[in-house]
N, C-alpha and C positions, 0 to 999 in steps of 0.2 A: 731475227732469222737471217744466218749469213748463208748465201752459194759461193759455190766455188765455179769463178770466173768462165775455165773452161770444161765445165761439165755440168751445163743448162741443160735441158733435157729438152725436148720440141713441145713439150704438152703434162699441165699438170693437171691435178685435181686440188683442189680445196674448199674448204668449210665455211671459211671466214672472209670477208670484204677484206678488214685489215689484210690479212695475209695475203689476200689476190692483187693489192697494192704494191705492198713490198717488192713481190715476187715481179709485178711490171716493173718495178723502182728499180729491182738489180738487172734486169734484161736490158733497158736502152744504159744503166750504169756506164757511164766513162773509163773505166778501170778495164784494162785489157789483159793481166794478169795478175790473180788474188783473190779475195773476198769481194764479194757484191753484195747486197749497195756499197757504194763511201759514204752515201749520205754528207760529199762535198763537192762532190762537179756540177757542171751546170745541168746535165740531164738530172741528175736525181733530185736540184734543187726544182725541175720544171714539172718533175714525177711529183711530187712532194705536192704540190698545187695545183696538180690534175691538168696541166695545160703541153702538156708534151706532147707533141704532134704524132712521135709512135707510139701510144699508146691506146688502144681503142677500146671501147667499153659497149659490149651489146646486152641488154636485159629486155625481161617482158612486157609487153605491151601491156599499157592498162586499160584498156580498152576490149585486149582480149585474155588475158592473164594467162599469155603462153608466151614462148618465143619460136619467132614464126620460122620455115624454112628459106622466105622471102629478106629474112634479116641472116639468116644463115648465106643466104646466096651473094647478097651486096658484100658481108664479108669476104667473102671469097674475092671477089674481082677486088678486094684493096689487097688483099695477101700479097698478090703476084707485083704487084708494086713496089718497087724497092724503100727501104726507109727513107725518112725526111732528114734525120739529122744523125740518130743512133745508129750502129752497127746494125742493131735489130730491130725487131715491133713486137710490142705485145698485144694479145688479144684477152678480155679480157670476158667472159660470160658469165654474167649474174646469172641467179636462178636458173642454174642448166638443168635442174630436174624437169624445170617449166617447159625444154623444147621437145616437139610431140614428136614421133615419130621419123617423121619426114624430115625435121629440121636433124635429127639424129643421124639418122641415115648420111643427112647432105655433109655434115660439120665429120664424117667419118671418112667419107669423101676425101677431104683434103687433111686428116691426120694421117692417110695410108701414105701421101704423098708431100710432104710439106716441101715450101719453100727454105732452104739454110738458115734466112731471117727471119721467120717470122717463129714469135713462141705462141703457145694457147695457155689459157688458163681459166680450167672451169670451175666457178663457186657455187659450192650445193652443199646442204646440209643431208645430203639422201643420195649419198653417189649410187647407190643401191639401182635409184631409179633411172641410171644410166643403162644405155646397152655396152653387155658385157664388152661386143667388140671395140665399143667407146675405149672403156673404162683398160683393155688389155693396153691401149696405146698410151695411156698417161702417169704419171709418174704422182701415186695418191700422198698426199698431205697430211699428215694427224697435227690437231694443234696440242702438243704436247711440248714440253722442252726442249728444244732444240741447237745445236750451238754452230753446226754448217751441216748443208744440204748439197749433195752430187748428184752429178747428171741420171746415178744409177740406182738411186735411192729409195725406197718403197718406206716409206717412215709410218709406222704402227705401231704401239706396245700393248702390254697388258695379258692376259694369262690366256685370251681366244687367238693373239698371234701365237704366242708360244706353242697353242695347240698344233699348229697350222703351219708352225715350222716344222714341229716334230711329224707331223705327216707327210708334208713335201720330201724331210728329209730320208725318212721311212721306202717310200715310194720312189725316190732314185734313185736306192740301195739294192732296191727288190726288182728294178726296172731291168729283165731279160737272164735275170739271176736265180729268184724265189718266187715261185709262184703262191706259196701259202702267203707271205711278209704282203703281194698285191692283195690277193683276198682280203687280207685283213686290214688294208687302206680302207678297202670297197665300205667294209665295214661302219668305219670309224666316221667316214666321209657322208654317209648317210644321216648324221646323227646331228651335222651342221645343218646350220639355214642358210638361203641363198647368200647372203650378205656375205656368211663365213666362207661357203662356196666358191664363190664370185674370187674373192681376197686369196683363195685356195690356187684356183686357177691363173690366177695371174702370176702368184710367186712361182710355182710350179713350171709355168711357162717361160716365167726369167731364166730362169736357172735351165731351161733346158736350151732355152736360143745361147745361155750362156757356154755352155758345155758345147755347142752345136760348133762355135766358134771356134774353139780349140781343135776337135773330134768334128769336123764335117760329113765322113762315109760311114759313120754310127749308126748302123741301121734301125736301132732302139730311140735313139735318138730324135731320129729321122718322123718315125711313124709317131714318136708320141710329140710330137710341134703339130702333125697334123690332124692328130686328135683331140689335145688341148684345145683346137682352132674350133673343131667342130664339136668341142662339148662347150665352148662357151656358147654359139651360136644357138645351140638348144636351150641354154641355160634364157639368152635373151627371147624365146618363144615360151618360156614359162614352163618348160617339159620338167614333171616332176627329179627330183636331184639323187631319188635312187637310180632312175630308169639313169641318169646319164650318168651316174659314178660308177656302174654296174658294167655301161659302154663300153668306158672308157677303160677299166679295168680286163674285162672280155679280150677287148683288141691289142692290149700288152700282154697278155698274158704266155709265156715261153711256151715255144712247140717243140718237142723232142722229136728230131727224124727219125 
């Protein structure tokens, strides 16, 4: 798995150890412009043997088979710390489904604000059981074939992204245009599981901070960054995904003066 040098992202998600490796291996990488890793300077040789002083690794206790918001908080006070040797740090959290609540909550904390250096990266085989507002800030991983990975990059395949594009893309067509083309999102979007959902809103939400950038006084725009915001939030209290696709659709929906 190569990155591109400069368009790290602050925060990923992934599946696999190996890959949560790698992904610390290209972050303190040596290489200031290009592909990451080299897998030839001294940092990625120090990555490689787990001994790289930016690189940190928090998992659950076994003791209590969670990861605590007390391990979430000591991380914190290293973040703001400048690195030791790399450009940057990586952080690195095993079993992120495993931290409860509170540790969520706190690790959300500091993804709303991060420091320039420091990256996350959380491995879970169940990003599901993250909170959505987790999950909107990190840039998800599939371990599928891959040949470079950007700072901007949502990597997925398979015929439930396809569906999922084709509705994002449906829905920002119909966004202050067609009010039948939204209905018929509301529809289609009922029909997912949170999982699908979840994956829904995030792309949805790309693409609208994307467009937000270009088109700032877009008042379609505008309102749907802040509805996306507060349909994920329900999504993380378990609020059934009609009641909030129906929201969400309601509240775009075009008003004729």
């Amino acid at each position: 798995m190569i990155f591109d040098a400069g368009r790290l992202s602050h925060a990923y998600i992934v599946s696999e150890s190996a890959m949560a490796d790698t992904l610390a291996m290209a972050v303190v990488c040596g290489v200031r412009d290009g592909d990451r890793p080299c897998l030839r300077c001294v940092h990625c040789e120090k990555a490689s043997r787990h001994i790289h002083p930016d690189i940190a690794v928090v998992g659950k206790l076994e003791d209590k088979q969670i990861v605590t918001v007390d391990q979430i908080r000591l991380l914190k006070k290293d973040v703001y710390v400048v690195p030791n040797e790399a450009d940057q740090k990586a952080y690195i959290v095993n079993d992120a489904e495993k931290m409860n609540e509170s540790a969520q909550s706190a690790i959300l904390r500091i993804l709303e604000e991060p420091p320039a250096h420091a990256v996350f990266i959380l491995c879970t085989e169940n990003p599901a059981a993250l909170l959505w507002t987790v999950r909107s800030r990190c840039v998800e991983l599939k371990t599928h074939p891959i040949t470079k990975i950007s700072g901007d990059t949502d990597v997925e395949s398979g015929d439930d992204r396809s569906d999922i594009e084709e509705i994002v893309s449906d829905f920002l067509t119909a966004l202050g245009r067609d009010n039948v083309m939204l209905i018929n999102c509301m529809f289609r979007l009922d029909k997912l599981d949170r999982l699908a959902f979840a994956c829904f809103l995030d792309l949805l939400r790309e693409k609208v901070v994307m467009s937000l950038r270009e088109n700032s006084s877009q008042k379609e725009l505008v309102d749907a960054e802040s509805i996306l915001f507060k349909a994920g939030e329900m999504l993380d209290f378990y609020v059934n995904i009609g009641h909030i696709s129906g929201m969400i659709c309601s509240s775009l929906l075009k008003v004729d003066n």
